[in-house]
N, C-alpha and C positions, 0 to 999 in steps of 0.2 A: 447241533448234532451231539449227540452223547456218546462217549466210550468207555469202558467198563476197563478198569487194566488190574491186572495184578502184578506188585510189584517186587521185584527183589532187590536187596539196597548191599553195596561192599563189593561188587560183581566186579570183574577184573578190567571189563569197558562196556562202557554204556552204550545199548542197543532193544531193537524191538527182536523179541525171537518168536513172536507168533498168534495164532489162538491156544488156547489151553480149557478145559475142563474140571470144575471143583467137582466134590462127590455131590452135591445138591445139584448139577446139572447145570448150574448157568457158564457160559463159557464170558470170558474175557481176553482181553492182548497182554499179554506175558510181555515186562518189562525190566531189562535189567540195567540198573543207574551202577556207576560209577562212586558214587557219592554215597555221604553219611547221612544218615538219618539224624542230623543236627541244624536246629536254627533253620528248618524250613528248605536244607540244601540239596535234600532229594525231592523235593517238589522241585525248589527250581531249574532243577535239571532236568525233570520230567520233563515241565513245560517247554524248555527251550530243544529237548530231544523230539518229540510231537510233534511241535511244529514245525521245527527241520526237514523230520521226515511228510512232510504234508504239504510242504511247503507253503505256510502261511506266517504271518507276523505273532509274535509269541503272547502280544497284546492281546489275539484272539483263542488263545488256549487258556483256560482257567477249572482248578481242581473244585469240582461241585460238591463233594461231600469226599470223605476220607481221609484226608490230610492229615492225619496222623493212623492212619491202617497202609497194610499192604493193597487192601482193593480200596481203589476208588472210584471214582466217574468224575470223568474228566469231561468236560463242554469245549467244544469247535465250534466256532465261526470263521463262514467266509469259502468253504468246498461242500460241497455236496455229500450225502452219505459217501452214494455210489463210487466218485471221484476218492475218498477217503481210502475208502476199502479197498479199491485198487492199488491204492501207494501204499500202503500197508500188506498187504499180502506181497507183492511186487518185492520188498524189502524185505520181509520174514525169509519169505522162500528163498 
């Protein structure tokens, strides 16, 4: 499964706050880390926030393209879309 996040890095604690809307229209999951955009440390803090909230092993979360942007697409294994979206919206809200 793929998710689309856009992220914000320095944020006061790290958390998922939602869906959001670019002006091109595609939406993503608004994320904000905790952490510095150094040495890969707001990736890894993606990865292990994701799959917290997903509750899956962090083994199975991996940044598929982006890794140095704010938007990326992130790959899940191991839940279902449908299961996904539910603990994510669950959490947002």
């Amino acid at each position: 499964m793929r998710i689309a996040v856009k992220v914000t890095v320095r944020a006061r604690r790290s958390e998922i706050v939602g869906p959001v809307a670019d002006a091109g229209g595609r939406t993503a999951l608004a994320v904000r880390l905790a952490a510095r955009p150094v040495d890969g440390a707001a990736n890894a803090a993606l990865i292990a926030l994701v799959a917290a909230e997903l509750g899956v092993p962090k083994s199975a979360v991996a940044i598929g393209s982006g890794e140095k942007s704010r938007r990326k697409a992130v790959h899940v294994t191991g839940i279902t879309a449908g299961a996904a979206t539910a603990r994510l919206e669950r959490r947002a809200g």
